[in-house]
GUGUKOL-426308 format. One line per 2 residues: their letters; for each residue x, y, z of N, C-alpha, C. Coordinates in steps of 0.001 Angstrom, whole numbers. Atoms other than C-alpha are relative to their C-alpha. Layout:
<pts>
A> X,Y,Z,X,Y,Z,X,Y,Z ~ ...
</pts>
This chain:
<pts>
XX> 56,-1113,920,75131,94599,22299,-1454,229,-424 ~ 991,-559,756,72194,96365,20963,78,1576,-965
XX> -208,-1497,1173,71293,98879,18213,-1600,853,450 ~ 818,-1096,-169,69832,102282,19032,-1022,-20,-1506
XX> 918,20,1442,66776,102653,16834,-318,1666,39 ~ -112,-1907,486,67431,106686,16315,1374,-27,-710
XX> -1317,-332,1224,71154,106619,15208,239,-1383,-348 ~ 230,1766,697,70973,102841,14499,1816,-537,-9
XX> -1726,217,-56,74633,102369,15851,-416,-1319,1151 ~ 210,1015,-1020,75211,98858,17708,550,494,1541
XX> -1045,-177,-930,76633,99751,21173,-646,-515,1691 ~ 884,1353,-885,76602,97733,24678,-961,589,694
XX> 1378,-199,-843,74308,97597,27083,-223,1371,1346 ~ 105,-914,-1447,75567,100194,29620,73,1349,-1033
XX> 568,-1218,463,74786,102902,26839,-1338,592,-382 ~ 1345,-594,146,71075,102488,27156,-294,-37,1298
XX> 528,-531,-1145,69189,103581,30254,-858,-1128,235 ~ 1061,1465,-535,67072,100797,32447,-1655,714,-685
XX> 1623,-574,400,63292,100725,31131,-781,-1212,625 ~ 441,905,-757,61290,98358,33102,-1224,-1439,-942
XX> 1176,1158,883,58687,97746,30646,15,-260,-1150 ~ -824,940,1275,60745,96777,27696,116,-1467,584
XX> -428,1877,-334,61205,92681,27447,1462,419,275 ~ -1472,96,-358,65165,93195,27654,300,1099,926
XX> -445,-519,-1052,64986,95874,30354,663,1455,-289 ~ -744,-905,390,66518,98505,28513,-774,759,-1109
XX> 574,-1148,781,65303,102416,26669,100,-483,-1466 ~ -273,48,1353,65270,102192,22897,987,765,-682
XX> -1292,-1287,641,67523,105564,22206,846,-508,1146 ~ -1155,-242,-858,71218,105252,23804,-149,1034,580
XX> -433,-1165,-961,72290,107685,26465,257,1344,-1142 ~ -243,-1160,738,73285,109973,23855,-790,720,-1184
XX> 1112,-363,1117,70357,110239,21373,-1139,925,693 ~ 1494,-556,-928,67948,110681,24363,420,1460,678
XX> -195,-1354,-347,70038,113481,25908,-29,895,-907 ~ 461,-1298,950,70314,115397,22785,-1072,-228,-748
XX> 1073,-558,326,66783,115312,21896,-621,133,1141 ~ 785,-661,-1080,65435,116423,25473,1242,1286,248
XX> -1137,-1615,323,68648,119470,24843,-1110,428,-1286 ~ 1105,-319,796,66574,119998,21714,-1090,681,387
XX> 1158,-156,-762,63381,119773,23081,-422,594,1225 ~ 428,-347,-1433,63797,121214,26681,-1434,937,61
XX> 1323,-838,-455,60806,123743,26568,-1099,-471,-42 ~ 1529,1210,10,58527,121202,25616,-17,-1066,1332
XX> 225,1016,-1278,59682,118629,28214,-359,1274,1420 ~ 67,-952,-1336,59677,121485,31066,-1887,353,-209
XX> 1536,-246,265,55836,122330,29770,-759,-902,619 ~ 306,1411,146,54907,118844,29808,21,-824,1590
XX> -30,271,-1577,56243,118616,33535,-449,851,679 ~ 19,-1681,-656,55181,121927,34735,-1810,-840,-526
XX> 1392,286,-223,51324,120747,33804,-88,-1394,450 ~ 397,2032,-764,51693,116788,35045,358,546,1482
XX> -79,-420,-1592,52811,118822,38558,-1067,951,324 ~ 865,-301,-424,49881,120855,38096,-1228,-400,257
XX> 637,969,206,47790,118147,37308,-520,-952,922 ~ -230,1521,-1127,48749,115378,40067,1021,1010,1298
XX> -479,-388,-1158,49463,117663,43025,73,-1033,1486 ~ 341,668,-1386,47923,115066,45727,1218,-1140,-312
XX> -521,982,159,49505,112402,43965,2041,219,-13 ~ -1445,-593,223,53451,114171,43777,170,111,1603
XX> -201,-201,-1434,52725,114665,47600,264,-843,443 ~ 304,1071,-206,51932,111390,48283,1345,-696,-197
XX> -1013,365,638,54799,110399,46443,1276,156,516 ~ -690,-890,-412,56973,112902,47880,-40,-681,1863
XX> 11,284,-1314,55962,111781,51704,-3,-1181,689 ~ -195,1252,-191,56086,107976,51109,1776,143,-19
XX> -1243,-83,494,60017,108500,49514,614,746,2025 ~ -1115,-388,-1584,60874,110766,53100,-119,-1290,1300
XX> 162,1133,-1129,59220,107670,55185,666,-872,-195 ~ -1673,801,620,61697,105778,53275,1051,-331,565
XX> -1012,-794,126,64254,107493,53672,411,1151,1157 ~ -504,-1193,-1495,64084,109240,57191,1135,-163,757
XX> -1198,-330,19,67489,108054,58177,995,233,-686 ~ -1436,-487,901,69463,108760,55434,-38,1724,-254
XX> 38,-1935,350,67723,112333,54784,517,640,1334 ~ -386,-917,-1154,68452,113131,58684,1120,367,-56
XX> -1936,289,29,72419,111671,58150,57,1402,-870 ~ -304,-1563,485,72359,114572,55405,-326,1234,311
XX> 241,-1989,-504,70875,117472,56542,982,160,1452 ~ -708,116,-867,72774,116305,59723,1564,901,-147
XX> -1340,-52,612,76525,116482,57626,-630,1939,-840 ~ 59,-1492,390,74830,119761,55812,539,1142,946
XX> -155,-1033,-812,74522,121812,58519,1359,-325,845 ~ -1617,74,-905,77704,120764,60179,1464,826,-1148
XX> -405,-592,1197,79523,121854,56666,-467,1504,-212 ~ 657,-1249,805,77413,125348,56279,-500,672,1693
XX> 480,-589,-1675,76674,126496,60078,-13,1418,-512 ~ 366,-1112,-155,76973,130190,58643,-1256,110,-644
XX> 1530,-167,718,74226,129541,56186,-1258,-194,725 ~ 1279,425,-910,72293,127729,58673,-375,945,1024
XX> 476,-726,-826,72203,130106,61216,-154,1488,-474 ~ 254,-1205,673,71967,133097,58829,-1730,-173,-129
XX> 1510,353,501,68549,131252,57434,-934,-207,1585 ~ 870,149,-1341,67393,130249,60912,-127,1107,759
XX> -27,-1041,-334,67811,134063,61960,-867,795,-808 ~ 1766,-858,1200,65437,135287,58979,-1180,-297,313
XX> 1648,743,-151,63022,132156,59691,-738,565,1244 ~ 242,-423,-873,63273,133832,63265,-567,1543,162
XX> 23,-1235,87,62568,137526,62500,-1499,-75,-933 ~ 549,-47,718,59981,136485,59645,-1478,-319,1058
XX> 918,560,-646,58209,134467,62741,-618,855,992 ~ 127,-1130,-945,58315,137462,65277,-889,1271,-1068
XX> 834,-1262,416,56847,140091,62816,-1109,-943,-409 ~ 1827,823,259,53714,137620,61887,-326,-106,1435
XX> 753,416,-1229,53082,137045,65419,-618,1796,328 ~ 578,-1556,-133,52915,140992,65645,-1510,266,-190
</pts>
């Protein structure tokens, strides 16, 4: 058990979120304090991320292209199962990407 230090209610452990660099491993607000003050707050957090992505572009890339080297057979397995699920979408979009590619070559 632990007590949220915002609504100061005891409750267990699977109602706070992992935090790495707490000693016990775990956020200070429960699941439910922290969601409704970033509901509150959303225009500030969206600000706040919207300049740390304008900020750290190389570094979000970087980030972004280690996670797919990761992760290059599980992202294939899905886009794999996508397009097998959505074939009209896919070949609707791959018929634009095709028309978009023919008038630039013009």
């Amino acid at each position: 058990m632990k007590a949220c230090s915002r609504c100061l209610t005891t409750k267990s452990y699977e109602e706070f979120s992992r935090d790495r660099r707490k000693s016990d491993g775990l956020q200070e607000w429960c699941k439910a304090c922290y969601r409704t003050w970033r509901e509150a707050n959303k225009e500030r957090v969206n600000q706040r991320n919207r300049e740390y992505r304008a900020e750290n572009p190389d570094l979000l890339a970087a980030q972004g292209a280690a996670y797919r080297s990761r992760h290059r057979e599980q992202i294939a397995a899905y886009l794999h199962q996508w397009g097998q699920e959505n074939r009209d979408r896919k070949r609707e979009t791959n018929r634009r990407w095709r028309e978009r590619q023919r008038a630039e070559a013009k």
